[in-house]
C-alpha positions as CSV (number, residue, x, y, z in Angstrom):
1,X,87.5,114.9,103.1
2,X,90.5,115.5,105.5
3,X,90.2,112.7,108.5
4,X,93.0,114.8,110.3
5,X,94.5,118.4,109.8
6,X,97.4,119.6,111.5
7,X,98.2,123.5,111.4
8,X,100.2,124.2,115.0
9,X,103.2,125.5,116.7
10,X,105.1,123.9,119.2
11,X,107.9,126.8,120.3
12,X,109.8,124.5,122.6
13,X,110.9,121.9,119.6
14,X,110.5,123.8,116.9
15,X,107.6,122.6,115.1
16,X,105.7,124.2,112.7
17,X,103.5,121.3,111.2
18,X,100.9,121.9,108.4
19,X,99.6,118.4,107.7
20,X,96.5,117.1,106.0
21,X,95.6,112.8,105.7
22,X,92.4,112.1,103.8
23,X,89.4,109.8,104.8
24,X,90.6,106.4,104.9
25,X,94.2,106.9,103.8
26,X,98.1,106.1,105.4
27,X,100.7,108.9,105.8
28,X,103.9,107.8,106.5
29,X,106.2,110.4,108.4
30,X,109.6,110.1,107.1
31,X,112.9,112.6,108.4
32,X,115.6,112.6,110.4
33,X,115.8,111.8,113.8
34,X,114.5,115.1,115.6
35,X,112.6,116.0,112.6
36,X,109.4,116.3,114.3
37,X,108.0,113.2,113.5
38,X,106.9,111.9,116.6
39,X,106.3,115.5,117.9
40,X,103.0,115.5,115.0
41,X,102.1,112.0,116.0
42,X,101.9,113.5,119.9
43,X,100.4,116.6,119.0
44,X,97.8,114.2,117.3
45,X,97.5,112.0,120.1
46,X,96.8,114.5,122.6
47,X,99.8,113.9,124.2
48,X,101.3,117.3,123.0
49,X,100.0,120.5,123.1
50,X,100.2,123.3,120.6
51,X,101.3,127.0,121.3
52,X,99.1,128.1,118.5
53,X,96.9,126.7,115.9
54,X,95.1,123.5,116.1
55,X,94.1,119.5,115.5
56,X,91.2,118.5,113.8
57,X,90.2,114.8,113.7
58,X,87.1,114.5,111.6
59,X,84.9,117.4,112.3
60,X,86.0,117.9,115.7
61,X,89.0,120.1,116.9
62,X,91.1,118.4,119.7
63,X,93.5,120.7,120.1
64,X,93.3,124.3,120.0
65,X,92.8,127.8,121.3
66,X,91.1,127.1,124.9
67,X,90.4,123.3,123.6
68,X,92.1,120.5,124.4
69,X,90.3,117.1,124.4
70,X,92.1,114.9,126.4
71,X,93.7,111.2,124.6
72,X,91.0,108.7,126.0
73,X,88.5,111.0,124.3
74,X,89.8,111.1,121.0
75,X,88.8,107.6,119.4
76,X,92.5,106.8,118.2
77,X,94.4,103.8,118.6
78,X,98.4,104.0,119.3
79,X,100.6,101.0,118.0
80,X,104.4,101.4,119.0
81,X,107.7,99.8,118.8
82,X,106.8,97.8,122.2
83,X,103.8,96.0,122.6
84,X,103.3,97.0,126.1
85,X,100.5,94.2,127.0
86,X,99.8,94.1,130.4
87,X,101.9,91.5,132.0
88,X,99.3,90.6,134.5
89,X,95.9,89.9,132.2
90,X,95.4,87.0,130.1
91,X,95.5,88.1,126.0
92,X,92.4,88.1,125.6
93,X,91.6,90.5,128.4
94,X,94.1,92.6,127.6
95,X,92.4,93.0,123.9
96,X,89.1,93.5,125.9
97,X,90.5,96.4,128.0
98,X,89.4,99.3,125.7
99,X,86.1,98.1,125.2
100,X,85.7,97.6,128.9
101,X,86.9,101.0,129.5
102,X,84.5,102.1,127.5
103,X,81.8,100.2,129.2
104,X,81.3,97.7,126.9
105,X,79.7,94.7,128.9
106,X,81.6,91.8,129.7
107,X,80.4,89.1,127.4
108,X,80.3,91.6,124.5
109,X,83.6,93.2,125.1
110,X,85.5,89.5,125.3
111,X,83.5,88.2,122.1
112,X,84.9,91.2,120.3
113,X,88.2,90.4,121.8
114,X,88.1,86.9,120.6
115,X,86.9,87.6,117.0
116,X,89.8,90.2,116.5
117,X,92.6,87.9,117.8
118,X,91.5,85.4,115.5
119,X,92.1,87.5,112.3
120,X,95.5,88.4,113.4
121,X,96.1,84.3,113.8
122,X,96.5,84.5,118.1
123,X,93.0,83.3,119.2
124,X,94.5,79.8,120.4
125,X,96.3,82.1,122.6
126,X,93.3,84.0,124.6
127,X,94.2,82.8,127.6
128,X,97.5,82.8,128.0
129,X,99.1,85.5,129.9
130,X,100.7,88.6,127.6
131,X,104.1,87.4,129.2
132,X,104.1,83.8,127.8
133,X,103.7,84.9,124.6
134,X,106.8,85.6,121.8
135,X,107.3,89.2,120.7
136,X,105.6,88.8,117.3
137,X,103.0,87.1,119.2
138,X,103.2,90.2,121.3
139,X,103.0,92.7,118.6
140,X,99.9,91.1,116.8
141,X,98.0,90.7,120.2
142,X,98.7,94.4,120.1
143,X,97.3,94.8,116.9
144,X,94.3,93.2,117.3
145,X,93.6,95.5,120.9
146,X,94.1,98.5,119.0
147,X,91.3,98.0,116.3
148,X,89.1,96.2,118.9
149,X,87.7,99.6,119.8
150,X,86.8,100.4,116.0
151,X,89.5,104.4,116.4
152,X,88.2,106.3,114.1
153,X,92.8,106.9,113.8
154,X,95.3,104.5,113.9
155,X,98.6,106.2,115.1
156,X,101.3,104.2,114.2
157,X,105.0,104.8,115.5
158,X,107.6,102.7,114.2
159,X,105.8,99.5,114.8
160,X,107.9,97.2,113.4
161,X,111.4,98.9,114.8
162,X,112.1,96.4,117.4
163,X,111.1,92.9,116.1
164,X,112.9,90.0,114.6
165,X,113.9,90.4,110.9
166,X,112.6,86.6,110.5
167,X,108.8,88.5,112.5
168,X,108.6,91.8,110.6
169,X,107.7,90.6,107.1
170,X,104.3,88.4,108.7
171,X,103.9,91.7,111.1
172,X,103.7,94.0,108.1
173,X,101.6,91.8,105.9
174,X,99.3,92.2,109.0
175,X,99.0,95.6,109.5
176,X,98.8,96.4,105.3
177,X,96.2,93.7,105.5
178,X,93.8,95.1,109.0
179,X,95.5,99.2,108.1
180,X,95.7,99.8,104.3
181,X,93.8,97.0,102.8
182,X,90.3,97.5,105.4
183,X,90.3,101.5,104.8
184,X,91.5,102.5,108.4
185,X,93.1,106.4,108.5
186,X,96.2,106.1,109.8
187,X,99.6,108.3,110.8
188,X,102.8,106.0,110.4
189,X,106.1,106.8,111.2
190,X,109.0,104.8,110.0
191,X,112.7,105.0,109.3
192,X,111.9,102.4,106.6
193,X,111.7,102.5,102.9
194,X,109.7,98.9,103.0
195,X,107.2,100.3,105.1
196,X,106.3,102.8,103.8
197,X,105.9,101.3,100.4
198,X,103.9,98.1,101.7
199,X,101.5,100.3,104.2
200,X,101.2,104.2,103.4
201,X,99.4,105.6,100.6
202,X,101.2,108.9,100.5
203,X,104.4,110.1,102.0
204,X,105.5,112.8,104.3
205,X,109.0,114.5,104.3
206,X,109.6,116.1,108.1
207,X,112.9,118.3,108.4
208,X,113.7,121.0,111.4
209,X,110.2,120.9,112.6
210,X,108.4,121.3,109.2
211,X,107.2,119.2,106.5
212,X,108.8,119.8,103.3
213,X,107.4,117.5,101.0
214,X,104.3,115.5,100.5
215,X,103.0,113.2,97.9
216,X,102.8,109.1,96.7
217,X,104.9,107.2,98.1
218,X,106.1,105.9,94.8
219,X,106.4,109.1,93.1
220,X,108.4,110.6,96.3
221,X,110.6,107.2,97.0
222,X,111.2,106.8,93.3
223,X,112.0,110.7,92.9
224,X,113.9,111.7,95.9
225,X,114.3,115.3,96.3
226,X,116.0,115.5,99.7
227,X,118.8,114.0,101.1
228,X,117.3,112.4,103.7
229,X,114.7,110.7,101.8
230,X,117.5,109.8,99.1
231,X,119.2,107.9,101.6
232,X,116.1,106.1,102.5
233,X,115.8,104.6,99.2
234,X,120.0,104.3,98.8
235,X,120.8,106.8,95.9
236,X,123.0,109.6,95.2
237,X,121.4,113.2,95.2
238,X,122.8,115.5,93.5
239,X,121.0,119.2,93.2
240,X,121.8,122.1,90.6
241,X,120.0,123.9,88.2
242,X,118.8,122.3,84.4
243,X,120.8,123.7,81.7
244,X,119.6,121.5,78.9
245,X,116.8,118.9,78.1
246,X,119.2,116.5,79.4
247,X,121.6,117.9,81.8
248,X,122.2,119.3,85.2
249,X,124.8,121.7,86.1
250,X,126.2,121.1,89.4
251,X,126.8,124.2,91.8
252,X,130.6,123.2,90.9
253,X,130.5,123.9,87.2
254,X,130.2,120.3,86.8
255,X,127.7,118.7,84.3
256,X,125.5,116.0,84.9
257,X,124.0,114.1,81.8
258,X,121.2,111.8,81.9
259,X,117.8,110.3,81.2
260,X,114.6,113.0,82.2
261,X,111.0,111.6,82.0
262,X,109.4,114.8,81.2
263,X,110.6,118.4,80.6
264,X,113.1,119.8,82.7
265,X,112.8,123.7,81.7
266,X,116.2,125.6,81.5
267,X,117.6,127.6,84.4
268,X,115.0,125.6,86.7
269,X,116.3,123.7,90.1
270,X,116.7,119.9,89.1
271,X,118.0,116.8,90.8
272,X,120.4,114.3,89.4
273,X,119.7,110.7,90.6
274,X,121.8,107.5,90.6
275,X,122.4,104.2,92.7
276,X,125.8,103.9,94.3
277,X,126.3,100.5,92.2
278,X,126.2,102.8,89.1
279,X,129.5,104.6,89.6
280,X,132.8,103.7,88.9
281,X,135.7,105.3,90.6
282,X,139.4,106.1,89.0
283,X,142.4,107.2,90.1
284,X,142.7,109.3,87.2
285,X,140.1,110.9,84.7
286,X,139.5,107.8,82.4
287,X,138.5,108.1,78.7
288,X,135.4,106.6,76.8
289,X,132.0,106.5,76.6
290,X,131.2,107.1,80.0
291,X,130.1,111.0,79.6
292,X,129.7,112.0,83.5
293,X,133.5,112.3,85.2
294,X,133.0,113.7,88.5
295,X,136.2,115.4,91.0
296,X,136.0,114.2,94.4
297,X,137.8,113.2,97.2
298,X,137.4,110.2,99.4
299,X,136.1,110.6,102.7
300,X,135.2,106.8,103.8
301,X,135.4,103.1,102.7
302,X,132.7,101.0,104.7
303,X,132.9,97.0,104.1
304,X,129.1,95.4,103.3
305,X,129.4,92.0,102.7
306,X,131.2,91.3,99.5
307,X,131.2,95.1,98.5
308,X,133.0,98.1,100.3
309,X,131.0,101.1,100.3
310,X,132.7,104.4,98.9
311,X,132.1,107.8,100.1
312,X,133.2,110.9,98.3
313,X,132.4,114.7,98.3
314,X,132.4,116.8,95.5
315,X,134.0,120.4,95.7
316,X,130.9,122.1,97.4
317,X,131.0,119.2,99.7
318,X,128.1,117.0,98.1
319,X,128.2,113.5,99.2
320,X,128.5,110.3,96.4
321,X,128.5,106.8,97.7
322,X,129.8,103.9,95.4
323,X,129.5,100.5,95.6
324,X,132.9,99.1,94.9
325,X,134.5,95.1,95.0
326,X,137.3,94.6,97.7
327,X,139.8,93.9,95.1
328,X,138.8,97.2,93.2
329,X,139.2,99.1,96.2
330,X,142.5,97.4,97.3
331,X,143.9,97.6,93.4
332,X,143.1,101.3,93.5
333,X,144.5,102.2,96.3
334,X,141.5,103.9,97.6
335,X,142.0,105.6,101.3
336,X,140.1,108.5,102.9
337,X,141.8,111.8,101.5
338,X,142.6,110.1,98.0
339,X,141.0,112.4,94.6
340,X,139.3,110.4,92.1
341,X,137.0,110.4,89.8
342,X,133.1,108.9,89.9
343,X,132.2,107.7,86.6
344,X,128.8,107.4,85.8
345,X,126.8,106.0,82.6
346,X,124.2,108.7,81.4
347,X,121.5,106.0,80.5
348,X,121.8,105.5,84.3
349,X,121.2,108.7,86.0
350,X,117.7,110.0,86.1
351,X,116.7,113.7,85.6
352,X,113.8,115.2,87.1
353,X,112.3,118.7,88.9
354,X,113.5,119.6,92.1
């Protein structure tokens, strides 16, 4: 059973979502900034109407031709990159605040309050007001108000963006453990690779207003087939068409040998896979075992840490990042605007469908 279906139009930012998530399962929405990411969480919310189409949450349409049930009507829950407690209420209160709204009696609403506060570890803090508390503690009083009111939806928009690298780890074991782990339906969007691995069930790919790609989030992180979603994970993407069991021929004439899990087919698009630490880069075309030799020219050198980080494009302008030593870099003499060649092992480059 679909928990929420998404088939609209939004002219104005060029959206065109077709979107199903299943009874008691996380999407994550991946894609570029202006993707259309938050646009489907809006459109969701209530906070966006379609031009055509509509949004179905359960068995009832929210949004659609002549319907459009406003957001405190729609039983969903919105978790965002600020906590946005209100500054004046005690914690507890402020968990309390949708079941009061809802006309939940006093006692009954602040019992509730109290027993979800505890199982995100902030019930010694119930009366304390939201602005003595730390932004973690922030973000998990948060949590705790937006499952007091049992949504039948959890929307979730980069909720971990703006903590504390030393806070996000605890916050995300929270939410996999209240989110994924209880059963909740939920819409996540994220801009990270942890995330989405540690609290969606399936993946969503969102480019120019549509999505392009759905499926596990393991199959689609571990089998990137767009750019975007290759640089998410930090590989090299490299698209052309299968020309044997074990190579991919490059829109440049250039072969790609490597290791395929299944049958490729000949003559059908393929993707060429490979992690930036994997490649080697010469100043001229080097001999040996290595069978993948690869014309580019530099185009950046980016320090991280103990490791500069090589950029090169290939003849039709396909990018290749390499993970290099500062002395290699130095010793080469690699500058933007230098040719070389990216050397890559065939045992690791992965093979698969496009």
């Amino acid at each position: 059973m679909s928990a929420v279906t998404v088939s609209a139009r939004v002219a104005a930012r060029g959206l065109d979502a077709q979107l199903k998530v299943s009874e008691g399962r996380v999407l994550a929405l991946v894609g570029p900034n202006g993707a259309g990411k938050s646009s489907i969480l809006q459109l969701v919310g209530g906070q966006l109407r379609p031009d055509a189409g509509t949004v179905t949450i359960g068995d009832e349409v929210v949004s659609g031709p002549g319907v459009h049930v406003p957001v405190h009507r729609r039983r969903i829950a919105v978790l965002e990159q600020r906590s946005l407690l209100f500054e004046h209420l005690s914690v507890l209160d402020n968990v309390a605040f949708g079941l009061r709204a809802r006309g939940v009696p006093s006692d009954e609403a602040s019992q509730r309050a109290l027993t979800e506060l505890e199982a995100v570890g902030c019930g010694a803090l119930a009366d304390s007001r939201a602005w003595e508390v730390s932004g973690g503690q922030a973000q998990r009083i948060a949590i705790a108000r937006a499952l007091a009111t049992d949504p039948r939806l959890v929307l979730l928009d980069e909720p971990l963006a703006a903590l504390d690298v030393s806070v996000a780890p605890a916050i995300r074991s929270l939410l996999r453990a209240r989110v994924r782990d209880e059963g909740r339906t939920a819409l996540l969007v994220t801009h990270d690779a942890v995330d989405a691995l540690a609290l969606a069930d399936a993946l969503a790919v969102v480019e120019d207003g549509r999505v392009v790609d759905v499926g596990p989030v393991a199959d689609l992180l571990s089998r990137p087939r767009t750019p975007f979603v290759a640089d998410l994970v930090g590989v090299n993407l490299l698209a052309g068409v299968a020309s044997e069991v074990d190579t991919v021929t490059l829109p440049t004439g250039e072969r790609v040998v490597g290791v395929a899990d299944g049958p490729l087919g000949r003559r059908r698009d393929a993707i060429a896979s490979f992690a930036p630490a994997a490649v080697a880069v010469h100043t001229v075309e080097p001999s040996g075992s290595p069978r993948n030799h690869l014309r580019a020219t530099v185009t950046g050198i980016e320090p991280r840490g103990s490791l500069v980080r090589l950029t090169a494009d290939l003849a039709d302008g396909s990018p290749v990042a390499a993970d290099l030593t500062l002395a290699a870099s130095v010793d080469e003499g690699l500058v933007p605007g230098r040719d070389v060649w990216l050397v890559v092992k065939a045992a690791q480059v992965a093979l698969y469908p496009r």
